[in-house]
N, C-alpha and C positions, 0 to 999 in steps of 0.2 A: 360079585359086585353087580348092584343090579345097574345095567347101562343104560336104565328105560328113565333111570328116576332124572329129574332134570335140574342139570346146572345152573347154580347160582349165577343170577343176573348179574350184567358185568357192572362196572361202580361207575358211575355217570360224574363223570368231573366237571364241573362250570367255574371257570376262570372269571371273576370280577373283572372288570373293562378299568384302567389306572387309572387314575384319579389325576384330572386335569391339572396342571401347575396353577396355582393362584399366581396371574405377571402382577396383581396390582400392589405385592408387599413385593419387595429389592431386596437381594439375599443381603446378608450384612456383607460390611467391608475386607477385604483381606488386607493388612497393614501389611503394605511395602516392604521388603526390609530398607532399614535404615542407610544411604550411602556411606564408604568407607571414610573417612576422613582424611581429606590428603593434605601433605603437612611440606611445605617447601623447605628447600634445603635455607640456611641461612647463605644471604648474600656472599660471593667473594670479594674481598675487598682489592681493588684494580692496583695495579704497580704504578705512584708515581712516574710521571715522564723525567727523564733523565734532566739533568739542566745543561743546554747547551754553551760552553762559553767558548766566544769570537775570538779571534786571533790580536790581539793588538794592531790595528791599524798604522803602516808604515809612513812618516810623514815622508811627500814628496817633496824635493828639493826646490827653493824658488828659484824663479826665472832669475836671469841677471838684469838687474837695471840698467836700461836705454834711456840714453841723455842723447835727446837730438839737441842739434845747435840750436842759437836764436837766431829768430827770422827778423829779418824788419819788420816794420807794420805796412800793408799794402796799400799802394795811393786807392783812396776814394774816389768815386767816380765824381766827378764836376757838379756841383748843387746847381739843380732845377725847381722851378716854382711845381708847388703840385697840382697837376691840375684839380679843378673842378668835378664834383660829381656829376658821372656822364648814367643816366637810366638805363633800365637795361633794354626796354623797351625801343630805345633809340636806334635810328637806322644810322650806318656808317655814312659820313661826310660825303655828298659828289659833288662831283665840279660840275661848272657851267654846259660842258658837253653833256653830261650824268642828265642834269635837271631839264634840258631842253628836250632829252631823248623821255622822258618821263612825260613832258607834258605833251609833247606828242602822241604819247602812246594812250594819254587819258582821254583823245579826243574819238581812239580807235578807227585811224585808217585804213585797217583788216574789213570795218563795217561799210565803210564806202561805197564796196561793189554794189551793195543791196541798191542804192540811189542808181547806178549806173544800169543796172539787171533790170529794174522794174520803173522807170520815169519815163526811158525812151521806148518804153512799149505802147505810147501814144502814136508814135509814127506807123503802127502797123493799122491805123484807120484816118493816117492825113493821104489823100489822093489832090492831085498830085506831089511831090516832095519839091521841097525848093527849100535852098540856105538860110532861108528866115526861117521854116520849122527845126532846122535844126540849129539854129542858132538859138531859139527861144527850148528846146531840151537841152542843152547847155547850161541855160541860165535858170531852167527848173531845178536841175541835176547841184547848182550849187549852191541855191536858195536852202535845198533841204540836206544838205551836205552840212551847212552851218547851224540848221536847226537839231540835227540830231546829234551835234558833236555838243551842244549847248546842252541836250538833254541826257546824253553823256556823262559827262561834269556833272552837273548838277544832282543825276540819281548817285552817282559816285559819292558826291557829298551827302550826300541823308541816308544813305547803307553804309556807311567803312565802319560802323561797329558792329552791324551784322554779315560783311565782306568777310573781317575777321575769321568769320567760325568757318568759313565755306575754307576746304582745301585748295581748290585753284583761285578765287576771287582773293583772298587774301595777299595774294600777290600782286594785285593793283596798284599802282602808284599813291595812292592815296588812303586808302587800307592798309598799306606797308609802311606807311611813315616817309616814303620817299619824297612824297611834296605834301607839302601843308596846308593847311584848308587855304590859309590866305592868299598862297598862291592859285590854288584852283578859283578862288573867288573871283583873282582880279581877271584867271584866263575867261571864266565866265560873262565879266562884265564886256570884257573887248569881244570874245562871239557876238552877244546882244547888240551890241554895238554896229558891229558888220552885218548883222542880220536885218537889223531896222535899215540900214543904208539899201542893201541887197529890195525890199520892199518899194523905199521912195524910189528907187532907181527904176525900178520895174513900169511895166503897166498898170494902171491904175485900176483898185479892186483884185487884180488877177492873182494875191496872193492870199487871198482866205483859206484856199485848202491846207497852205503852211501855217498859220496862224490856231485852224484850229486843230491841226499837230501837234502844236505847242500846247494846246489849251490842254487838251487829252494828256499830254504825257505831264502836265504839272498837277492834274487831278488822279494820274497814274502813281505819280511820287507821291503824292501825299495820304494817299490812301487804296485806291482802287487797285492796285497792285497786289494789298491783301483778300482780297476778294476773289473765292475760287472761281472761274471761268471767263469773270470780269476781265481781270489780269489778262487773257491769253485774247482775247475777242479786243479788246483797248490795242494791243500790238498789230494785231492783222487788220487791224482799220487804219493803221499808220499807213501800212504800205499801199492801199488802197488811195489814200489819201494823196500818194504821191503821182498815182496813175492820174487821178484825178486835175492835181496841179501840172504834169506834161500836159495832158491834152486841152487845157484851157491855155495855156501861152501857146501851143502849138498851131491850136485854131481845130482841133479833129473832134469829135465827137467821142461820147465815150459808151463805149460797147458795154450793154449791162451782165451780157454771160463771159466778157474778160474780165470786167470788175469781179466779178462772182467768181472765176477761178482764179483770180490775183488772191483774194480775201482766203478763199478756201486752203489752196496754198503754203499761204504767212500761217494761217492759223495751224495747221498739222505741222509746220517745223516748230512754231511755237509750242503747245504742245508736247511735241517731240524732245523740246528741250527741256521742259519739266519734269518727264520721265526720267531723261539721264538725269537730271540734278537728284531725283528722288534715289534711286540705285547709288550715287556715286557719295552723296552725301546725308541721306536723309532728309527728316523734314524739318529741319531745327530752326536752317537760315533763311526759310520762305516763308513764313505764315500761309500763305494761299496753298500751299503744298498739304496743308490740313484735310482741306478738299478734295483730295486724289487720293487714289487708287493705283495700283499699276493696273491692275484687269480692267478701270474705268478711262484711265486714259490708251490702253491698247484700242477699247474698243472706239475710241473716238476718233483716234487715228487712224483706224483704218477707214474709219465712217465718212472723216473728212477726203481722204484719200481717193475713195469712192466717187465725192461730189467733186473735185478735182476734175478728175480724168473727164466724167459728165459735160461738167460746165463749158471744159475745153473743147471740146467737140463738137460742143454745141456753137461755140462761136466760130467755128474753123465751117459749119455748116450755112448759119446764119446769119451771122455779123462779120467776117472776113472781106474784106473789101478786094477779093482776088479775079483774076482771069478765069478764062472755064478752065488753060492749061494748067493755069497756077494753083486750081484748088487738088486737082488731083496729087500732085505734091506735097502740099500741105498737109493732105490728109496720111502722104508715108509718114510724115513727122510723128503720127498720133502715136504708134507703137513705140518710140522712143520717149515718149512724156509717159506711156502709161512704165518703159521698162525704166526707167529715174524714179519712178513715185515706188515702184518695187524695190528697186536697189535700197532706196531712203530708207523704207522699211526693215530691208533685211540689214542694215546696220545698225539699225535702232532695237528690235525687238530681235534680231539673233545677236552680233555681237556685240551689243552693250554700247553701241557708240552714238552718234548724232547729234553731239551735245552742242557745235557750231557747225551752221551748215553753210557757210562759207569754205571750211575747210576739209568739209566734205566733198564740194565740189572741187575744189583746187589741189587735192592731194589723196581720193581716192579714184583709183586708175579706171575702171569703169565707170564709173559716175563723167569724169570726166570726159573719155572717147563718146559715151551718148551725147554729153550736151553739145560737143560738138559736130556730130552728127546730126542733130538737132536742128541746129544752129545754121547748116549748110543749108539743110533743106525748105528751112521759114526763106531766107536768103535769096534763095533762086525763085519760090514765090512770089516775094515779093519785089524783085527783078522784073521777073513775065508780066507780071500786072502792071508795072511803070512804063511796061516798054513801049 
């Protein structure tokens, strides 16, 4: 064997590369098999409900018949006429004491003090005093006693339909149905009457500052009442008014920084009482009450309160007709007018009160002990200066 000769070449194998899948034909479908078919049993038919029968119901035995005896027939009471249809509106019947204690009260004797407080503050600039000045504050003091008892009545009778809606006013005698216009009419007429006498009787001329009180509070009643600010400036000219009529029957001059804190004054309780009225009843039974605010009447209150304390001081400086001992007295007085015009306030705008300030004076316990400290102090001034 020849070993030289040479081997057949090995066999060269080439594998063709597989032929790409064509994706853009979708193999065909394989058919599902078919679901079994499932076949419900036939309904079972449910068992009647049994029929329940009740027991025969036992009649109960009736009650035994009750034969009460006969009664007589019972006397009737005594025939009375019937009365008359009474309203419902109608106040119960008073007697003469009832009706007299009513018309008293319409004329508001509670409001008195205000004439007594502020008319004989004319004498704090008559030098020397003698019984003729006070004989003619006397007769200031009840000039305008009758003129404000007249303007009293009178606003009484042109509000009791708007009295009505107010929770405390509704209780006025004449808002309440307790006396009848006619009777307030005819008290009206006898005021006027006493009033014009109280005039011819007087000094002659010397009563214009009461006249035009008058004038003011019948252009008050009839309209200017509604009028926000008008309303509250018309009342604090009243009492101005009054300062005014002392010191003209007195014979004193009149100091224009105590007019100006007389004015200032009236006007912040006035005021003052607007607000309570506003808090306690809203705005329904004032129309001028449209006008306000609380935040616009706080700030005015304390504005006026301000010019107050101001003007007082100022008179106590330079229109005080005092001794050199007697002003330094006067002048302790000042810290008790400015701690009253505090107190006013803290009753007013913290707890909700001030609504007559009459009765703030006469029945709140500080308010009180100041003014009579107060009161001590003008006192003894004007003592040293007489003496």
């Amino acid at each position: 064997m020849d070993i030289t000769r040479s081997s057949p070449a090995p066999m060269r194998v080439v594998t063709a590369p597989p032929e790409a899948p064509d994706l853009t034909v979708l193999p065909a479908a394989v058919p599902l098999p078919a679901a079994p078919e499932v076949v419900l049993p036939a309904a079972v038919p449910l068992p009647e409900p049994l029929e329940t029968v009740l027991p025969a119901t036992v009649p109960l035995p009736e009650p035994p018949e009750i034969v009460l005896p006969a009664v007589g027939p019972l006397p009737g009471p005594p025939e009375a006429a019937a009365p008359g249809p009474v309203p419902l509106s109608a106040p119960p019947p008073a007697d003469g004491r009832g009706l007299l204690r009513d018309l008293l009260a319409l004329v508001r004797p509670g409001q008195w003090v205000k004439n007594l407080a502020v008319v004989p503050l004319a004498l704090l600039d008559v030098r020397p005093w003698h019984l003729g000045a006070f004989g003619q504050i006397g007769w200031a003091v009840l000039g305008f006693t009758l003129a404000s008892a007249l303007v009293y009545v009178v606003n009484d009778l042109a509000d009791r339909e708007r009295d009505r809606l107010h929770p405390v006013k509704r209780n006025r005698p004449i808002a309440s149905g307790r006396v009848s216009t006619t009777a307030a009419t005819v008290l009206a007429g006898l005021i006027a009457a006493s009033l014009t006498c109280w005039a011819v009787a007087g000094p002659a001329w010397q009563w214009w500052p009461t006249a035009l009180y008058l004038a003011l509070s019948v252009a008050y009643s009839q309209g200017l009442k509604h009028v926000p600010l008008v309303d509250a400036f018309i009342v604090a000219s009243g009492f101005v008014l009054r300062l005014v009529q002392g010191a003209l029957l007195a014979g004193g001059r009149i100091s224009e920084w105590l007019a100006l804190c007389v004015f200032a004054l009236c006007l912040m309780l006035a005021l003052g009482k607007r607000r309570h009225e506003m808090t306690a009843a809203g705005r329904a039974h004032r129309p001028a009450l449209r006008g306000y605010t609380l935040a616009f009447l706080d700030h005015l209150v304390v504005l006026v309160a301000v010019l107050t304390a101001v003007s007082y001081v100022l008179y106590l400086r330079d229109d005080a007709a005092l001794a050199a001992g007697a002003s330094f007295v006067t002048l302790l007085s000042a810290p008790c007018a400015v701690f009253g015009l505090a107190r006013y306030l803290q009753l007013l705008l913290v707890e909700e009160g001030g609504a007559n300030p009459v009765h703030v004076l006469f029945r709140d316990r500080a308010t009180l002990v100041n003014a009579t400290l107060w009161a001590v102090l003008v006192s003894v001034a004007l003592l040293l200066s007489r003496l």
